[in-house]
C-alpha positions in Angstrom: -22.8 -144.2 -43.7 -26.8 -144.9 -43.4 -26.9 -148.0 -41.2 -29.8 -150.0 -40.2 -29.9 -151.9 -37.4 -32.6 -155.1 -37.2 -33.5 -154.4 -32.7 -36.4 -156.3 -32.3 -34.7 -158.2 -29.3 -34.9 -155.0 -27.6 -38.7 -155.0 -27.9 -39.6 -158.7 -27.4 -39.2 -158.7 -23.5 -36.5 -161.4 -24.4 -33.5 -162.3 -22.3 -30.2 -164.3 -22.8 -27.4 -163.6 -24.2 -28.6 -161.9 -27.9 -30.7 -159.5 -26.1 -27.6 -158.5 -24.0 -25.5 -158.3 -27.3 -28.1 -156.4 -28.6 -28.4 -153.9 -25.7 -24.6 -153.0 -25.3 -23.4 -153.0 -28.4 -25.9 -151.0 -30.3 -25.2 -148.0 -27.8 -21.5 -148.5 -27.6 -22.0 -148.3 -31.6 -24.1 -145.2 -32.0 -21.2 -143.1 -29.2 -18.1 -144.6 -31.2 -19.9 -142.9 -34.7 -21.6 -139.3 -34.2 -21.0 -138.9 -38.2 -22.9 -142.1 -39.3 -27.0 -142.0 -39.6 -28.3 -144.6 -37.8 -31.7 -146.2 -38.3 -33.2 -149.0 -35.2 -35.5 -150.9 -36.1 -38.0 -152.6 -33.1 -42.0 -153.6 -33.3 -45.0 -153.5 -31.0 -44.6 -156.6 -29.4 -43.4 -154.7 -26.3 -42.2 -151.5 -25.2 -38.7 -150.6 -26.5 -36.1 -151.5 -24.2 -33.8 -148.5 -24.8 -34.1 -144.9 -23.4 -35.7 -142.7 -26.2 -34.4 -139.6 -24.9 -30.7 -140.7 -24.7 -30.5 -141.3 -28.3 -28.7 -138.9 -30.3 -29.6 -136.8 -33.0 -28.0 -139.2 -35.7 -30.6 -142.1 -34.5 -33.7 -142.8 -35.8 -35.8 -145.6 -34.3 -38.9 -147.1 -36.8 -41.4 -149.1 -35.0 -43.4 -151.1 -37.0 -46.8 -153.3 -36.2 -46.4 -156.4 -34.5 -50.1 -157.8 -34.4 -49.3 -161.9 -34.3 -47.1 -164.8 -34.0 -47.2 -164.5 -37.8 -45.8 -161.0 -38.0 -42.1 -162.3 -37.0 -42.3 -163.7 -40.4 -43.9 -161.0 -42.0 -41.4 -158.4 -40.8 -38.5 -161.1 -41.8 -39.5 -161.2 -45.4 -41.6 -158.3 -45.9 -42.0 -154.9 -43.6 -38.5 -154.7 -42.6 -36.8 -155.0 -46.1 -39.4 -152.0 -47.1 -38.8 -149.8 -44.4 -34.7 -150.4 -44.8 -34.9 -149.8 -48.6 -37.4 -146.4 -47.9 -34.6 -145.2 -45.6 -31.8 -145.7 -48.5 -29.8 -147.6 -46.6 -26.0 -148.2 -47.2 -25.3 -151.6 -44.6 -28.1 -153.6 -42.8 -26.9 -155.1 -39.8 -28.9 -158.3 -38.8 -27.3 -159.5 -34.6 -29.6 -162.3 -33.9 -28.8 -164.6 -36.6 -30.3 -163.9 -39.6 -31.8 -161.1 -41.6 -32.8 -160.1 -45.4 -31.5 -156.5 -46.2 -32.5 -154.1 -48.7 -31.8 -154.4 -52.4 -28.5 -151.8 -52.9 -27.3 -151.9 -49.4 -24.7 -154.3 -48.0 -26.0 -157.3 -45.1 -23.9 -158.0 -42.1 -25.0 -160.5 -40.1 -23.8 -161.4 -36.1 -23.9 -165.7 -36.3 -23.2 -166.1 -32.5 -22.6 -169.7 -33.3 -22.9 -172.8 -36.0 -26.1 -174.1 -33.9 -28.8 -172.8 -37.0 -26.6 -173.8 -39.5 -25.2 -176.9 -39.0 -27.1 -179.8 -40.4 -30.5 -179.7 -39.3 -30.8 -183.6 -38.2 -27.6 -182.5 -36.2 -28.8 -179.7 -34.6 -32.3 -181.4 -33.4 -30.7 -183.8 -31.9 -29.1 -181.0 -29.2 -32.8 -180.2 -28.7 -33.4 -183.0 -26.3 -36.7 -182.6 -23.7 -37.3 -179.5 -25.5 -38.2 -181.6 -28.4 -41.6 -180.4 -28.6 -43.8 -179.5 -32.4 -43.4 -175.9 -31.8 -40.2 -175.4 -30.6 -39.2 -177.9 -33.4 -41.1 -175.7 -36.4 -39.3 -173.0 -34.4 -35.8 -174.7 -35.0 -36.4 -175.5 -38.7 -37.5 -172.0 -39.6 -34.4 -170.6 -37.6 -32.4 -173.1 -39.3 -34.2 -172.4 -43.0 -33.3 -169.0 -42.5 -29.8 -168.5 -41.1 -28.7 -171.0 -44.2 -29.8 -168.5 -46.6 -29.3 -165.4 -45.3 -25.6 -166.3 -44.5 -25.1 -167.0 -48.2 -26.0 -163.4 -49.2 -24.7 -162.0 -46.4 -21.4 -159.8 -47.2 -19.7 -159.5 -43.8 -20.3 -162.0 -40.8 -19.9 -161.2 -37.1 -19.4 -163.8 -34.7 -18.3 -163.9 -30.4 -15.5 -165.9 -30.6 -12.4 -167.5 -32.9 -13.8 -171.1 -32.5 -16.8 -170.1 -33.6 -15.6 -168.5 -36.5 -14.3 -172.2 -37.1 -17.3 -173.9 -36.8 -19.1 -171.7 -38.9 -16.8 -171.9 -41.5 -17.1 -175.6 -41.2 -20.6 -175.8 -41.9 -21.5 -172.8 -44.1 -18.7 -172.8 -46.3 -18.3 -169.2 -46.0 -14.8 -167.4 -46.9 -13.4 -166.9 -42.9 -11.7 -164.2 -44.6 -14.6 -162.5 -44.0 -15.9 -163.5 -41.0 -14.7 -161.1 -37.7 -14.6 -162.6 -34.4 -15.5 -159.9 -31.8 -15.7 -160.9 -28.1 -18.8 -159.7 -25.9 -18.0 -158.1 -23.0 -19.4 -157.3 -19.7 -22.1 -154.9 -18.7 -20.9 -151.2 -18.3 -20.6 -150.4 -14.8 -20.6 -153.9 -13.9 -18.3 -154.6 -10.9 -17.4 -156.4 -7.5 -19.9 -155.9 -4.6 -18.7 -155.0 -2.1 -21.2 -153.2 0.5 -22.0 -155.2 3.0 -25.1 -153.5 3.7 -26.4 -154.9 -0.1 -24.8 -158.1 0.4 -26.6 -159.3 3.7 -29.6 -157.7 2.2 -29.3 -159.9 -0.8 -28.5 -162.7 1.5 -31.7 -162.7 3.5 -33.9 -161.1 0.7 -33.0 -164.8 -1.5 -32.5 -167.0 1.8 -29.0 -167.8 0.9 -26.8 -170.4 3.0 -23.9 -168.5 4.7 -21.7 -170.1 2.2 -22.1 -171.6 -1.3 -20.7 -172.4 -4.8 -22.8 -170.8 -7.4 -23.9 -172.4 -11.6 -26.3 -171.8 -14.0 -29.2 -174.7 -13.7 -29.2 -174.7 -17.3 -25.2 -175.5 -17.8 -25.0 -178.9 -17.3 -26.0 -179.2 -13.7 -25.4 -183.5 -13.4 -21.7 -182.8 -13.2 -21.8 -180.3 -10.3 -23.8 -182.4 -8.4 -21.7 -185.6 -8.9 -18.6 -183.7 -8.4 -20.6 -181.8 -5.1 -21.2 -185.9 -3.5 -17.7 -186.7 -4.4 -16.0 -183.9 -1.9 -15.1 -184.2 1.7 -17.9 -183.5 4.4 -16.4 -180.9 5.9 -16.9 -179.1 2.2 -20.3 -180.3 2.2 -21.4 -179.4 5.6 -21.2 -175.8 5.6 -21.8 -174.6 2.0 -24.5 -175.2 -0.8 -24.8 -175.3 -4.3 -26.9 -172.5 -5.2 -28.2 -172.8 -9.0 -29.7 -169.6 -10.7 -31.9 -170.4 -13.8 -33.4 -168.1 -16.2 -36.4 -170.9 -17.2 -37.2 -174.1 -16.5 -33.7 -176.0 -14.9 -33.1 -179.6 -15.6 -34.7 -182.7 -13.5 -31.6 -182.6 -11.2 -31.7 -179.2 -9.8 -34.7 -180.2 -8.3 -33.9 -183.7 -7.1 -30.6 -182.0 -5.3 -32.7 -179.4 -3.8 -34.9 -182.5 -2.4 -31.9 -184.1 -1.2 -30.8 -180.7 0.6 -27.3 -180.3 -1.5 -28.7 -177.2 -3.0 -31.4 -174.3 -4.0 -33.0 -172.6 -7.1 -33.3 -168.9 -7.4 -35.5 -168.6 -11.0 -34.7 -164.9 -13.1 -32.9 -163.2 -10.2 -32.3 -159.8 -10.8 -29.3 -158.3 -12.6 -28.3 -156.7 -9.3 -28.9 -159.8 -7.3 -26.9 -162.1 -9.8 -23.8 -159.5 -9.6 -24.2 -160.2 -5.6 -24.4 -163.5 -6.3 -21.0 -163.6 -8.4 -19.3 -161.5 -5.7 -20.6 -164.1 -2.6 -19.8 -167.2 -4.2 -17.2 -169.1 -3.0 -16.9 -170.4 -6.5 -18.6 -170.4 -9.7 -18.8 -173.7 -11.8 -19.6 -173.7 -15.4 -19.5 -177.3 -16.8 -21.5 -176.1 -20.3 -21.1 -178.3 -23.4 -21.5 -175.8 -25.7 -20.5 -172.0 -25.5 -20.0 -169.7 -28.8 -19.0 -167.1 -26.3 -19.8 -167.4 -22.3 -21.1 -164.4 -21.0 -22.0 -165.4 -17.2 -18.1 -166.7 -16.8 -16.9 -163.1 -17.8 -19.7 -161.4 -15.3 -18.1 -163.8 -12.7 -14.9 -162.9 -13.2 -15.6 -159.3 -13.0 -16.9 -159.8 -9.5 -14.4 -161.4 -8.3 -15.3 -165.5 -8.4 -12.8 -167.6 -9.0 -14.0 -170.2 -11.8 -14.0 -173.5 -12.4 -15.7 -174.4 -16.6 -15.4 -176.8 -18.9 -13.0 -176.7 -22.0 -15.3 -177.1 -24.2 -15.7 -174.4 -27.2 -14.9 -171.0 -26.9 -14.6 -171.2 -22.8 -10.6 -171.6 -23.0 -10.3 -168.7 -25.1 -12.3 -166.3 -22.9 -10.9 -167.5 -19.5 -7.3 -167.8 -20.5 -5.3 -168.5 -18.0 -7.9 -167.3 -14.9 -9.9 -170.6 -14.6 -9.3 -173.9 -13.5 -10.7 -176.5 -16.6 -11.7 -180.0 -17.1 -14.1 -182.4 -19.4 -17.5 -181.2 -19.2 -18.5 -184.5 -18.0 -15.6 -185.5 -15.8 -17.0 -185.1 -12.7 -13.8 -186.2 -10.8 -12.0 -183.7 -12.2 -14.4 -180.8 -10.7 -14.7 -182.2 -7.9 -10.3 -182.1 -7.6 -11.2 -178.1 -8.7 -13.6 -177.8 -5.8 -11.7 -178.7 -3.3 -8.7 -177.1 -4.5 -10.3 -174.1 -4.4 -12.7 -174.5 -1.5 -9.6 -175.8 0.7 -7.3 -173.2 -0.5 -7.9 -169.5 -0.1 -4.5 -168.6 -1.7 -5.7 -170.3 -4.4 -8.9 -168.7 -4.1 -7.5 -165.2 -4.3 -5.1 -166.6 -7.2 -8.1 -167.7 -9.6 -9.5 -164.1 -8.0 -7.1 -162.0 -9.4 -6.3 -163.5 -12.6 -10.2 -163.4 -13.6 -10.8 -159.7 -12.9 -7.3 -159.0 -15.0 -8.8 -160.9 -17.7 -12.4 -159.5 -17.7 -10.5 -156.0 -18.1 -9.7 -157.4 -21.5 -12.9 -157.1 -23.0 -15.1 -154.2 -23.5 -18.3 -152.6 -25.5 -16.2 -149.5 -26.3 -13.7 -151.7 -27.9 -15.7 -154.2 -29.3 -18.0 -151.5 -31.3 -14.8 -149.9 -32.7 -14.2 -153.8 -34.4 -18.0 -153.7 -35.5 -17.9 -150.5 -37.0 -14.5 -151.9 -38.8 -16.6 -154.9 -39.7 -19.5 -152.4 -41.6 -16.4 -150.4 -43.3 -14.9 -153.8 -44.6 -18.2 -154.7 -46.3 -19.0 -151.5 -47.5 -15.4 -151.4 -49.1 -15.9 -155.1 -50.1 
């Protein structure tokens, strides 16, 4: 096969979740198919993310001009389609959502979730303080877009079953020919362990001694009403510590004023795997997951969790995590202190998260992507 694979998230200097898709799988890809010719394709925007010199002989990476805002759009419609169609491609694989192939080659495209292509009034409504004219232009085109490109799309790729759902839902699209293939954690991610590293990342971030750990993206209200409902002695010698990759909501701040908690913005990938392994606890109360990616990293260091059941969350936690309503905070707060006041428990929810994050893999994820590009070249 001649595959083409659309990796500008590799040279954007983006991060979240795509990026990381984008980052392990393509690898995990390229190792699982020496026979297959590969063809990246990245811009100028930044420097390319992956190691040049580590790419096999079967991989080709095209870099094409990246001069403006406008040239996203340009490359969409235009550039990328002509530089797929010179390199005589068999299957274009688009992983961020959407993506125009090549006349005579087949389109996959990765749909991590039904937010582009569920109505547009419903969708903008999720946008809330982020409602601003850009970011709202931003959201139409997105949604403009994935709606079309889904339609010609041959094969789609999505993270999880209930996304598959939801997709099917909204687009319409035959789920006989949509593949649900998990995300998985990091290679060599793991428990640390050193203690050297750990009190180093302790005073290096000015950690409390002890502390529950969220994302101050993930529906942060909940934790801290569930945080004022537990017993002082809970309170007294732990914190809530809330990482944030931008901007966290209004109440972040207000509980870091009030003392409950601090805000460590972008930490590091090796900090935030220190993080995972120190927490007493990590609590994700998200209302909206098509996959969950820091709740398997936790797991794989060794937190026990406590998440919503919202979306896909069940099905990636199984039976390793302790659930309720993403807005009963009575509920959390029950987990909390279950958890907090229990370290049987705690090594309970321990164990049965690293078993379950030794469920999913890249090596074994890329063997049901490279299925996936069979099935729609067959199709």
């Amino acid at each position: 096969m001649r595959i083409g694979i659309d990796v500008r998230y590799l040279s954007h200097g983006l991060i979240g979740g795509v990026r990381n898709y984008v980052a392990q799988f393509v690898p995990a890809v390229i190792e699982q198919a020496p026979g297959d010719q590969f063809f990246l394709y990245a811009d100028t925007k930044r420097d390319f993310e992956l190691d040049l010199a580590k790419l096999p002989g079967n991989v080709t990476l095209r870099v094409l001009p990246y001069r403006s805002p406008l040239s996203s759009a340009w490359l969409d419609f235009v550039a990328l389609r002509r530089a797929m169609a010179a390199d005589r491609l068999d299957l274009a694989h688009f992983p961020a959502n959407y993506g125009y192939g090549p006349r005579g080659a087949k389109t996959v495209i990765t749909l991590h979730d039904a937010l582009n292509v569920m109505p547009l009034v419903t969708m903008l409504k999720g946008k809330g303080s982020r409602r601003t004219p850009k970011y709202l232009a931003l959201s139409v085109y997105l949604h403009t877009c994935s709606v079309s490109a889904v339609r010609h799309a041959a094969r789609l790729l999505t993270v999880s079953n209930i996304a598959k759902q939801d997709i099917v839902r909204f687009c319409n699209y035959p789920s006989t020919r949509i593949d649900a293939v998990p995300h998985a954690p990091p290679p060599g991610m793991q428990r640390v362990t050193d203690p050297v590293t750990l009190d180093d990342t302790r005073h290096r971030l000015g950690l409390p001694a002890r502390f529950i750990l969220a994302d101050g993206l993930k529906n942060p209200a909940v934790i801290v009403r569930a945080w004022r409902r537990l017993p002082s002695e809970f309170r007294a010698e732990r914190k809530i510590v809330f990482f944030a990759r931008h901007e966290p909501l209004p109440v972040v701040h207000e509980a870091a004023m009030a003392g409950d908690a601090c805000l460590l913005r972008r930490p590091s990938r090796a900090d935030l795997w220190a993080l995972f392994s120190m927490a007493d606890v990590f609590v994700f109360p998200s209302w909206y997951e098509g996959f969950g990616i820091p709740i398997l990293e936790a797991m794989v260091c060794g937190a026990p969790v406590i998440a919503s059941d919202r979306y896909s969350i069940p099905e990636v936690v199984g039976n390793a995590a302790l659930l309720a309503d993403a807005e009963d905070d009575a509920t959390f707060a029950k987990h909390l202190a279950a958890v907090l006041g229990s370290p049987s428990e705690a090594a309970r929810l321990r164990a049965l998260g690293q078993a379950r994050a030794s469920e999913f893999s890249w090596p074994r994820s890329a063997a049901a992507i490279l299925h996936t590009y069979r099935e729609a070249l067959a199709a």
